[in-house]
C-alpha positions in Angstrom: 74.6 84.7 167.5 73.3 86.1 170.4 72.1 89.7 171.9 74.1 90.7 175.0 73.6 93.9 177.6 76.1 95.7 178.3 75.4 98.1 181.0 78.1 100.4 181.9 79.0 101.7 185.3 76.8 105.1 184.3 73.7 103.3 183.8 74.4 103.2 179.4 72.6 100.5 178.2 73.9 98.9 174.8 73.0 95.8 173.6 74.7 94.6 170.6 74.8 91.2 168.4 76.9 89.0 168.6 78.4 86.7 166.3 79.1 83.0 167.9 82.7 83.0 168.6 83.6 86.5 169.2 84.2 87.4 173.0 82.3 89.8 175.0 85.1 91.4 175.3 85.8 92.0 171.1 82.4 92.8 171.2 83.0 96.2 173.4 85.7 97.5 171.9 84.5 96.8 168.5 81.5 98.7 169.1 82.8 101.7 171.5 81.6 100.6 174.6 83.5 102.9 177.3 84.0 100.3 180.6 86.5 97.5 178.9 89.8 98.0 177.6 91.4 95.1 177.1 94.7 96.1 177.1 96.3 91.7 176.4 94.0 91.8 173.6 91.5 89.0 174.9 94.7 86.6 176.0 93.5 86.5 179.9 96.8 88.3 180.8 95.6 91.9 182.1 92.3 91.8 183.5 91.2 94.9 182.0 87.6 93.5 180.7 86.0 92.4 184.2 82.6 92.4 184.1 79.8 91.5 186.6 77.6 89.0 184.7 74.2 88.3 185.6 73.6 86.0 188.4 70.5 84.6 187.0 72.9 83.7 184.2 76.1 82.4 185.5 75.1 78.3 185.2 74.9 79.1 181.5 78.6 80.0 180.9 81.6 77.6 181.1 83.7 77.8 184.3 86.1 80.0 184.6 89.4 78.5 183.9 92.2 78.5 186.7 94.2 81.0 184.4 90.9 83.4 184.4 91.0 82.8 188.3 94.1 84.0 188.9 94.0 86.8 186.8 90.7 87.8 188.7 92.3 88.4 191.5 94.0 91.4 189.5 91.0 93.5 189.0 91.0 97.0 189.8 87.1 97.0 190.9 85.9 95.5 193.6 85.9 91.4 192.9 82.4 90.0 193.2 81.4 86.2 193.2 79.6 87.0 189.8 83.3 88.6 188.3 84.3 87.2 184.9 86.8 88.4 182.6 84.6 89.4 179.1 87.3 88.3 177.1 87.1 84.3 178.2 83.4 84.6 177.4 82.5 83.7 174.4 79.4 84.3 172.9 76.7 81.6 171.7 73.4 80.9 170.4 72.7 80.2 174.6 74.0 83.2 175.8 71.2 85.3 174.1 70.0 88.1 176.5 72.7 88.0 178.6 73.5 90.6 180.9 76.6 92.1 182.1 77.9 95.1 184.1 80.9 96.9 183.9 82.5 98.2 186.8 83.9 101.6 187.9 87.2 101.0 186.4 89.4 98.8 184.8 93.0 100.0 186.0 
């Protein structure tokens, strides 16, 4: 389990616990969180659930997969070297505190 930030492109802070397993991105729409949509359902085939994920943090994720990098290069928002997709994140005991940002738009 594991407490992660979301902070959306408005400044709204939520944080909200997850359970290990679930995705960052499940974790947003399960709870309301207005700045992911995940339109493919977590599947890494629409890129609607980029986030910016903190910097600080990014050694303490898996790397992205190539499928994750191509669909990256989708995004609507601006594509930073700290862009994931929330739904190929998922969260662990390690990943408490973490951090994202979610950008201006999805589509």
């Amino acid at each position: 389990m594991a407490n992660i930030t979301y902070i959306e492109s408005n400044g709204q802070t939520t944080t909200i616990h997850l359970n290990d397993g679930w995705s960052l991105m499940q974790g947003a729409t399960a709870n309301g969180i207005d700045g992911i949509v995940g339109e493919c359902g977590g599947s890494c085939a629409c890129a609607t659930c980029h986030c910016y994920v903190d910097e600080a943090r990014l050694g303490d994720l898996p790397e992205a997969s190539a499928g994750e990098l191509d669909m990256l290069e989708n995004v609507a928002a601006e594509r930073k070297p700290n862009s994931r997709l929330a739904c190929q994140i998922k969260a662990t005991a390690a990943l408490e505190g973490l951090i994202i940002r979610l950008p201006e738009t999805q589509e």
